[in-house]
MIPAVEX-472487 format. One record per residue (C-alpha): x, y, z; residue in one letter. Coordinates in pm, whole numbers, padded with zeros to 5 digits, always signed. Layout:
REM MIPAVEX-472487
      c1      c2      c3  aa
       X       Y       Z   A
...
REM end
This chain:
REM MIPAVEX-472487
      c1      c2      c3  aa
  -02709  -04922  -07047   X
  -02544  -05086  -06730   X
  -02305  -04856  -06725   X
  -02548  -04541  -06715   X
  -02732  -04782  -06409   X
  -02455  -04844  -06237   X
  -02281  -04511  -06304   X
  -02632  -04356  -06174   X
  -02650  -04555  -05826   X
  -02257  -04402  -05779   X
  -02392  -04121  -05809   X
  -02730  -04183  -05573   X
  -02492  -04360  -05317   X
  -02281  -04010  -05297   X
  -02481  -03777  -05286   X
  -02657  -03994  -05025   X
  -02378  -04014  -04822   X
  -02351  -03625  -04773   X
  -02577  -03503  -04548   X
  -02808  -03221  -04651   X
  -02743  -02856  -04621   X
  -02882  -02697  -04365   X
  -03216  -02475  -04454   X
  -03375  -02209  -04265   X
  -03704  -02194  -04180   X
  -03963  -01883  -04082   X
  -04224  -01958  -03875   X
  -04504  -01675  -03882   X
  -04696  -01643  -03500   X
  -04929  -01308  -03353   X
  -04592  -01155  -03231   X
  -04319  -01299  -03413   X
  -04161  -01366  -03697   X
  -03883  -01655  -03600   X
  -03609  -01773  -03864   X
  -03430  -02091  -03721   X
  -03158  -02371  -03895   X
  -03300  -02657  -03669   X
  -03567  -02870  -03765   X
  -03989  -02792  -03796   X
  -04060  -02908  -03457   X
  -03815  -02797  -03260   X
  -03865  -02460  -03402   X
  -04232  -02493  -03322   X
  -04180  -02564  -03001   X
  -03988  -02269  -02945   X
  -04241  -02015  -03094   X
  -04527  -02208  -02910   X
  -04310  -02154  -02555   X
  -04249  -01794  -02701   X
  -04597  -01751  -02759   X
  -04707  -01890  -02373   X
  -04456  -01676  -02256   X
  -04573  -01320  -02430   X
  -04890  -01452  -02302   X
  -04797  -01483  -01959   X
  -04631  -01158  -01970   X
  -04956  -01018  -02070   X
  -05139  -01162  -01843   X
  -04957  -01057  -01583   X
  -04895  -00683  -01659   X
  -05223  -00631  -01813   X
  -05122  -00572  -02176   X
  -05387  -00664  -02455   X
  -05285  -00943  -02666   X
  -05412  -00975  -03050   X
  -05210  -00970  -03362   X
  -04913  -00740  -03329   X
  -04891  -00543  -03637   X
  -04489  -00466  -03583   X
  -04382  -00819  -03480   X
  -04021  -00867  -03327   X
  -03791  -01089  -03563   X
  -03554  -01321  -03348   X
  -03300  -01526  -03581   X
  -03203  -01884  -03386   X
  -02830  -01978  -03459   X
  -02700  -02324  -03349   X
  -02431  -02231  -03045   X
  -02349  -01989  -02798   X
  -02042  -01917  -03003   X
  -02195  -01845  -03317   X
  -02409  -01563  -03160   X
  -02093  -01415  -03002   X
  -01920  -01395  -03369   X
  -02248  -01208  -03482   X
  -02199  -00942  -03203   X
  -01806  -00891  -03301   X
  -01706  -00980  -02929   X
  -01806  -00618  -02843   X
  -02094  -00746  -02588   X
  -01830  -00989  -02400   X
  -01713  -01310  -02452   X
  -01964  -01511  -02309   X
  -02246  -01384  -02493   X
  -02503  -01584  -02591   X
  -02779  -01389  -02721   X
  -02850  -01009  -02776   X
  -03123  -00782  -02839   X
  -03071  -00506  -03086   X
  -03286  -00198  -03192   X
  -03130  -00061  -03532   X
  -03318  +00167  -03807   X
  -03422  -00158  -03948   X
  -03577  -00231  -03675   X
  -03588  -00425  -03357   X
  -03452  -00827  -03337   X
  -03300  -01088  -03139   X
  -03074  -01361  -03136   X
  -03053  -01679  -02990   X
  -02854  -01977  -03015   X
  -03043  -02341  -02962   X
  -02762  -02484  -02748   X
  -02833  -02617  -02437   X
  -02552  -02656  -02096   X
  -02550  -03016  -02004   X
  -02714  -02899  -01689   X
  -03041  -03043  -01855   X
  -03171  -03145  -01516   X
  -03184  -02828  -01337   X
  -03368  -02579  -01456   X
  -03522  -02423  -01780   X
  -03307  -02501  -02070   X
  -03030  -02222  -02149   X
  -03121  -02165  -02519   X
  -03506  -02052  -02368   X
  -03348  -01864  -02050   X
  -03191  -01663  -02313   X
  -03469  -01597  -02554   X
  -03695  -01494  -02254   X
  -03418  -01264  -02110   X
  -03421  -01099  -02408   X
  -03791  -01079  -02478   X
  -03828  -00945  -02143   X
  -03599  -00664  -02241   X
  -03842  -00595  -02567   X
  -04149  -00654  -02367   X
  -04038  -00368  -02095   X
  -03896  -00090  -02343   X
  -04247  -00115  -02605   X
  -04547  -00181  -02358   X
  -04384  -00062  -02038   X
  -04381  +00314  -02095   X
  -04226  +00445  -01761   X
  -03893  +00488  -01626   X
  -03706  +00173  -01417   X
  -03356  +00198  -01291   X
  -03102  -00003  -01476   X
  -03088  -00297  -01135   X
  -03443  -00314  -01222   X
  -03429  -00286  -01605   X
  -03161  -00629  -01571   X
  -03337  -00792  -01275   X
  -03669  -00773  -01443   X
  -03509  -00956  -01759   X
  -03341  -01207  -01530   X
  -03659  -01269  -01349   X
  -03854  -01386  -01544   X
  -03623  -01563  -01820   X
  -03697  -01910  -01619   X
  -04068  -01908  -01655   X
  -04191  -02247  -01727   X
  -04483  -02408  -01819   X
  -04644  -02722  -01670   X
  -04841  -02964  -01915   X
  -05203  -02778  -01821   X
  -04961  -02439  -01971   X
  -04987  -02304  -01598   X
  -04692  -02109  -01582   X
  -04411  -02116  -01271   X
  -04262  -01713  -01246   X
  -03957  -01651  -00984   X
  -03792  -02009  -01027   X
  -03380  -01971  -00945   X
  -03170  -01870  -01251   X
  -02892  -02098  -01131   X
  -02654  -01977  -01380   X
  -02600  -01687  -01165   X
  -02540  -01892  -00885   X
  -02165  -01906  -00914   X
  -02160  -01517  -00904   X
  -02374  -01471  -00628   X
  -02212  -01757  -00379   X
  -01848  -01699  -00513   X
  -01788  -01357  -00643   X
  -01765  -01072  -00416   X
  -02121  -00908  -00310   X
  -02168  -00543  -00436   X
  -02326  -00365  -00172   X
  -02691  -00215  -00191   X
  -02651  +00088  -00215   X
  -02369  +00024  -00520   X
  -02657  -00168  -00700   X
  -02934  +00080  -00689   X
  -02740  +00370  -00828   X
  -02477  +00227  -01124   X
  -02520  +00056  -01399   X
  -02351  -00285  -01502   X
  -02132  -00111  -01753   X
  -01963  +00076  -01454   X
  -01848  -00256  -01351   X
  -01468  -00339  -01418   X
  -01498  -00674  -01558   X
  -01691  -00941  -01692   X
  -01659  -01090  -01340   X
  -01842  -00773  -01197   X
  -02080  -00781  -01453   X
  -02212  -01129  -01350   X
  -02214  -01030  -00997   X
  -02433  -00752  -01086   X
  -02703  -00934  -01293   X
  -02720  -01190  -01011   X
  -02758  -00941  -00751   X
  -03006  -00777  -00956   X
  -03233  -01057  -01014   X
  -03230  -01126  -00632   X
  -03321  -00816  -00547   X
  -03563  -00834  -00787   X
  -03689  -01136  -00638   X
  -03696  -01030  -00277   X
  -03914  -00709  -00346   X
  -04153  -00954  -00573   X
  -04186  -01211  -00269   X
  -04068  -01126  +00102   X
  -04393  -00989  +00215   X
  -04188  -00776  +00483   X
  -04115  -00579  +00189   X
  -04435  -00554  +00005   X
  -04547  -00198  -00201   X
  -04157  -00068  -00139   X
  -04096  -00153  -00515   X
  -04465  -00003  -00642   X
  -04318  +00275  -00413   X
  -03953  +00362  -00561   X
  -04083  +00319  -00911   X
  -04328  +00608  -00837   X
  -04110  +00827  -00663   X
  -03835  +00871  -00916   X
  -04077  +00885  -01210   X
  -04262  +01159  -00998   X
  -03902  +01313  -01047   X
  -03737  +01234  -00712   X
  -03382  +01212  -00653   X
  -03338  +00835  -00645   X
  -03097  +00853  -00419   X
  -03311  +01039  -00137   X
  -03611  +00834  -00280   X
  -03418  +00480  -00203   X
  -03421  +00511  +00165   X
  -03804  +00602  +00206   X
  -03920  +00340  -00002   X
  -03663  +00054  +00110   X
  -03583  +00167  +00484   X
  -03206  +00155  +00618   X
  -02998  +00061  +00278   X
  -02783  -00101  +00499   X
  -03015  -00340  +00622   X
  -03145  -00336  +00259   X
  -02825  -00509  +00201   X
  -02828  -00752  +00496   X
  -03163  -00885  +00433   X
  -03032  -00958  +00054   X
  -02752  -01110  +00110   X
  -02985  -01344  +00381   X
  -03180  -01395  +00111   X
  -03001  -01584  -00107   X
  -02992  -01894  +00179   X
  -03322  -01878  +00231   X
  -03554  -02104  +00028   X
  -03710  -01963  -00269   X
  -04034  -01950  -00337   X
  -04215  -01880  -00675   X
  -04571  -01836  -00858   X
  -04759  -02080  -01015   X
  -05049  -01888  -01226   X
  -05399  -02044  -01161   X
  -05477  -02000  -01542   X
  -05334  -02195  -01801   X
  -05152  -01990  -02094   X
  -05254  -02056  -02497   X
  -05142  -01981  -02808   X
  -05314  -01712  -02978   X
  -05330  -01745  -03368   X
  -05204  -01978  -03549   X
  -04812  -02086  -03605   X
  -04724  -02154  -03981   X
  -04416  -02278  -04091   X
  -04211  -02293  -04417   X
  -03912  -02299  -04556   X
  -03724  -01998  -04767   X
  -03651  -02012  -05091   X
  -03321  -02043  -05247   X
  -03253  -01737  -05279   X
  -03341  -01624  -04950   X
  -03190  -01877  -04737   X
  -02853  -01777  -04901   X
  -02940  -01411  -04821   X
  -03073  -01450  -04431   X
  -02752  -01524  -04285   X
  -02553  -01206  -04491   X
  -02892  -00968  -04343   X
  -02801  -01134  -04040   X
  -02482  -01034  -04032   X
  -02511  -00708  -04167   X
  -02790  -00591  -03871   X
  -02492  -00705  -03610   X
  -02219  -00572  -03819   X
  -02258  -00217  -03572   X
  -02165  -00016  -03841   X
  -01809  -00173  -03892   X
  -01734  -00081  -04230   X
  -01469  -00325  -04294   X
  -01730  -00601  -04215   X
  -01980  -00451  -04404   X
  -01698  -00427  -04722   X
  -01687  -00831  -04678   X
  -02049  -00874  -04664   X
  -02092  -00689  -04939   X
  -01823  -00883  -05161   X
  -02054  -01208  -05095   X
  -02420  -01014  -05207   X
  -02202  -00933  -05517   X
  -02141  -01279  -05549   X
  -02489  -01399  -05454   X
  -02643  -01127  -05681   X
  -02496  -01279  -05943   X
  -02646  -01591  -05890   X
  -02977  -01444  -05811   X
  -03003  -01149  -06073   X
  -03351  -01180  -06020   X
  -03438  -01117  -05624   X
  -03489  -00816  -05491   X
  -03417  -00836  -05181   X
  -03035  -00977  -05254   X
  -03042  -00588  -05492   X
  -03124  -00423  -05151   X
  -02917  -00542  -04892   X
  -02629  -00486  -05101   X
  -02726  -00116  -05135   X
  -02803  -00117  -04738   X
  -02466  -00309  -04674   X
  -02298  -00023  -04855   X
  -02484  +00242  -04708   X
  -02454  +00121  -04356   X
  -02107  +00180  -04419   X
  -02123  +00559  -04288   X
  -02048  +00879  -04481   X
  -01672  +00841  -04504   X
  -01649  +00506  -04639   X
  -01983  +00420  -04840   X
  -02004  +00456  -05241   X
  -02304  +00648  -05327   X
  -02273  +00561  -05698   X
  -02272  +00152  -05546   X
  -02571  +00209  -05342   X
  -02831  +00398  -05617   X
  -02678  +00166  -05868   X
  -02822  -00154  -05630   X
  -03179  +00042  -05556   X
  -03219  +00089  -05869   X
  -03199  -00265  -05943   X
  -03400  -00350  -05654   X
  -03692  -00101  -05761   X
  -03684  -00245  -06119   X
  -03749  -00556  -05985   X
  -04015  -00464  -05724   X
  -04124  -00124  -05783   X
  -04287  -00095  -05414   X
  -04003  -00247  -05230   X
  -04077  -00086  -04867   X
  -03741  -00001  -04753   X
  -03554  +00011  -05104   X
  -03804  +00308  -05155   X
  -03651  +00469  -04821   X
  -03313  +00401  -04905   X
  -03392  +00610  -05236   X
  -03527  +00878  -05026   X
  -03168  +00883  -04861   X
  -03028  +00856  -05147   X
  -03189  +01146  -05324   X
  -03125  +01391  -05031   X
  -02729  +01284  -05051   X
  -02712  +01385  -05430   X
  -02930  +01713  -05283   X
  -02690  +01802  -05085   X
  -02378  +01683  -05349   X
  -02576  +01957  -05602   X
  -02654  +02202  -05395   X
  -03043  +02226  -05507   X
  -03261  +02257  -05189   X
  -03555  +02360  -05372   X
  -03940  +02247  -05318   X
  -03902  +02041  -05607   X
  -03603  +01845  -05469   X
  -03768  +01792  -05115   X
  -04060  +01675  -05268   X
  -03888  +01429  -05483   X
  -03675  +01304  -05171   X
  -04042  +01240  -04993   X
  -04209  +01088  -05313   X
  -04005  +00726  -05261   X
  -04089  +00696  -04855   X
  -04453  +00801  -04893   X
  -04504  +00524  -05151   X
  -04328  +00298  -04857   X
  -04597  +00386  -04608   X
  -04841  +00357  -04878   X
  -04694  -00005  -04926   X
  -04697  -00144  -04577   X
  -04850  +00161  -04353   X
  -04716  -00031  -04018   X
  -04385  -00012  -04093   X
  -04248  +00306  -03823   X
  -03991  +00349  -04084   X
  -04171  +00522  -04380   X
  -04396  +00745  -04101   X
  -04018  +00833  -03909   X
  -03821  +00915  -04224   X
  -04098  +01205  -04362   X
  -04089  +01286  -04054   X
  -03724  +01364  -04096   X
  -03739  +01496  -04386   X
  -03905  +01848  -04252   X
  -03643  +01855  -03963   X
  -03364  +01825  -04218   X
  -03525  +02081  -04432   X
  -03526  +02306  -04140   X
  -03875  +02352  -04143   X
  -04179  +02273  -03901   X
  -04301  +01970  -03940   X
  -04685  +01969  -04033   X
  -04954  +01819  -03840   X
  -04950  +01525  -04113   X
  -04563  +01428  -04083   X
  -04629  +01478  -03619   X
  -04875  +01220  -03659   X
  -04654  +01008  -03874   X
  -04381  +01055  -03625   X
  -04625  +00952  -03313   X
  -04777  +00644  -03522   X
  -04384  +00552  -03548   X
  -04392  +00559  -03186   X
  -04624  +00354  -03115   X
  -04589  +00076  -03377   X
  -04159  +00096  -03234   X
  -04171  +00282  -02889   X
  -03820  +00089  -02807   X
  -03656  +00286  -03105   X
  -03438  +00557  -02912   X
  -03470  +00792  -03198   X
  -03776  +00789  -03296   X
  -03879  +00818  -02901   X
  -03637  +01100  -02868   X
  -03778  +01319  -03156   X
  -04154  +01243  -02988   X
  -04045  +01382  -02680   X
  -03933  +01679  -02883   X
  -04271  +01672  -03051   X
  -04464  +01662  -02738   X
  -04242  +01975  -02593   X
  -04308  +02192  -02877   X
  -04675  +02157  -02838   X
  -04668  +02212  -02458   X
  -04732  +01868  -02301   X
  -04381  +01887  -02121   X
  -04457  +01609  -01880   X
  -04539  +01393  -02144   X
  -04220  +01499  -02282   X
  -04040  +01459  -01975   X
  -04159  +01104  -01914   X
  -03993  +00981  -02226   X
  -03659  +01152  -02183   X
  -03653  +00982  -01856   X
  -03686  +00596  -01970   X
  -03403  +00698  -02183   X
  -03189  +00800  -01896   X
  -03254  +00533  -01656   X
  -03181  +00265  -01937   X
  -02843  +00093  -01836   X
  -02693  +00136  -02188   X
  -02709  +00512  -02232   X
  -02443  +00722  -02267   X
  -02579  +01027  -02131   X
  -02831  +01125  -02433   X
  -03154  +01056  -02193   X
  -02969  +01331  -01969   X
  -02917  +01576  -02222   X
  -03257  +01546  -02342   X
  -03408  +01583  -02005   X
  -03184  +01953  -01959   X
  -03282  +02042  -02270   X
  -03658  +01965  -02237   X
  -03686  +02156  -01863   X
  -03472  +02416  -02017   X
  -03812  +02462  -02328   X
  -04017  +02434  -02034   X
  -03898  +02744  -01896   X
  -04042  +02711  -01527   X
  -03933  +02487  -01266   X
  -04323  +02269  -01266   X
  -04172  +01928  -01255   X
  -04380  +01652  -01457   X
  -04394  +01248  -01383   X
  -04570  +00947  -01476   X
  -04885  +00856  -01319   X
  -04896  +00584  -01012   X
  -05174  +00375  -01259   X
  -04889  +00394  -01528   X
  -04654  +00165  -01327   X
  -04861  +00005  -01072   X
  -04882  -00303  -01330   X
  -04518  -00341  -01334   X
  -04407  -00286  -00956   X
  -04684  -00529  -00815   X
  -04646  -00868  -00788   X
REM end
């Protein structure tokens, strides 16, 4: 008997010597869904400044609030670094949070690591999150086109917002992290900033200048009164459909003197807004841990949204939801992100045979699994095409799987976008019931590219070419696009057959050009 005591308090005292492993936790808010390592109240403090902050947005650009029924998911890693693995270096190496709109949908990450500048400013880990919010924000409630100074500057404006103890917020505070590129860095010139986007810069270097110079300018339009109504101003000339370049000068004056009065600027003191009314949270914030099997899974999902399609990663992630399958037969979301880590793999490299085998698992476990039930829709059209059968029959078996997804959760823009598809890839007109699928997509996901490209289709085919045309064009001004907003502007104009030229109304981005 003492030896069973004594042997048990050995083995109390070690395993209370090891400190416990970390668990993630999901807290559940009106507009987010927020998985975080840390502990309970640090991660409610985060979604509660989240919360004040989409409130202030809100507020301020006169978007309804209420529960959002496609809620952005933002994953909180511990460091800097550990963000910058996730993204596979291909952002830059000082990346320390990212924003990322994929078929599964839109997400963030952030890291909860804070500069020891903890004096000066609003905390780096929050800077970050609100940069990137602000980027979400612009893209699903902001429906016109910005240029890509603006689309940045906007982001970096507003990522210091702070709250006072009433919840007043503070808007326009300095981003001082930028302060070493703006004072130290060579300035890019006006004219340079309005017209190219930060990937034309050479190096990282550049790239810092760019977003500094951006937020300033950003700043100057919101606040030197001398230059009140020129932003309001540019915004609605180029979404009219004015050149920007010939638009810059009448809205801004001389862009030389543009250029002097920015670079005076940044030694003047800075001013910034305190709101009268206090922000609150809306709805309540619940929090709870995972279960075992899906705290094991997050961080492979995780890595497989910010994998980019690198099939070699994806092969490694895969190996470990083999291995974590087998420890979880049972779950069926481990079944399905081993058939989406396989599929994400791309046509030359995926197993087909791999990926129905791990639906099917998934489906026998959960019959109305929402996106294993789109994966089998894929997955049916691939063996379509491997046979050779493109009857009715076929089709209607490849839509039977995604309508029981929208049937399942109806505000997921992934069930309405994929019947959508399915017409277009049977080479047939779409009927009225799959374009309104495709324009609910839209609006539960209007930051997707593809499923706002294929709108703007929609809306040409039907005749509303300035509705059309307004879409293409927040596609071309966005600073990461490779030309495909361009292309999609020719080709709409080209279906439109005259030379009427189409453009977002002033109401439409009077909101977002006022301060």
């Amino acid at each position: 008997m003492m030896r069973r005591v004594v042997a048990a308090i050995a083995l109390f005292c070690c395993c209370a010597a090891q400190p416990a492993a970390a668990r993630w936790l999901r807290a559940d808010t009106n507009n987010f869904i927020i998985y975080s390592e840390g502990d309970e109240k640090s991660l409610r403090r985060f979604a509660e400044n989240l919360q004040l902050f989409d409130a202030t947005l809100r507020h301020r650009f006169n978007v309804p609030g209420g529960f959002e029924p496609n809620r952005l998911t933002i994953y909180l890693v511990p460091r800097a670094a550990d963000v910058n693995r996730l993204s596979g270096g291909r952002l830059g190496p000082a990346t320390a949070g990212f924003y990322s709109v994929t078929t599964d949908g839109s997400f963030a990450v952030s890291n909860r690591e804070n500069d020891s500048n903890s004096g000066r400013g609003t905390p780096a880990s929050q800077q970050i999150l609100f940069h990137e919010y602000s980027h979400h924000f612009m893209k699903r409630y902001m429906p016109v086109a910005f240029p890509a100074w603006f689309i940045e500057g906007f982001a970096e404006y507003l990522s210091t917002v702070d709250f006072n103890k009433e919840g007043r917020p503070s808007v326009g505070m300095p981003v001082y992290s930028r302060a070493y590129g703006l004072i130290e860095l060579p300035k890019i010139p006006a004219e340079r900033l309005l017209f190219e986007r930060p990937t034309a810069m050479k190096d990282s270097a550049q790239q810092d200048a760019y977003y500094g110079r951006a937020w300033l300018l950003t700043h100057m339009l919101y606040s030197d009164p001398k230059r009140a109504g020129q932003l309001l101003a540019y915004m609605q000339a180029i979404n009219r459909g004015d050149d920007p370049a010939k638009a810059a000068p009448v809205a801004f004056g001389d862009l030389a003197t543009l250029d002097k009065d920015l670079n005076a600027y940044l030694n003047r003191r800075l001013s910034y807004t305190l709101f009268h009314k206090a922000m609150v949270v809306e709805g309540e914030i619940s929090i709870a841990p995972l279960s075992a099997a899906e705290d094991a899974l997050l961080p492979l999902r995780l890595e497989r949204l910010s994998s980019g399609g690198d099939h070699e990663r994806l092969a490694a992630i895969a190996a470990k939801l083999q291995k974590l399958a087998a420890v979880h037969p049972g779950d069926a979301g481990i079944w399905y992100e081993l058939a989406a880590a396989e599929w994400d793999k791309g046509d030359e490299h995926r197993s087909l045979p791999t990926t129905r085998a791990a639906v099917d698992k998934a489906l026998a476990l959960k019959t109305d699994h929402v996106r294993a039930n789109v994966l089998l829709g894929r997955l049916l059209a691939a063996e379509m095409d491997a046979k050779g059968d493109y009857s009715d029959a076929a089709w209607r078996a490849v839509r039977k799987p995604i309508a029981l997804a929208n049937r399942t959760n109806p505000d997921d823009p992934l069930p309405l976008f994929e019947f959508f598809q399915s017409y277009v890839n049977q080479g047939q007109r779409p009927p009225a019931i799959a374009l309104q699928g495709l324009a609910q997509a839209f609006s539960l996901e209007p930051e997707n590219v593809t499923i706002r490209m294929n709108h703007a289709f929609a809306l040409a085919n039907k005749g509303d070419f300035d509705g059309a045309t307004n879409l293409a064009k927040t596609i071309a001004f966005d600073p990461h696009d490779r030309g495909s907003g361009q292309n999609l502007l020719d080709q709409i104009e080209a279906m439109r057959g005259r030379g009427k030229d189409g453009g977002a109304s002033d109401a439409d981005v009077e909101a977002a050009a006022e301060d």
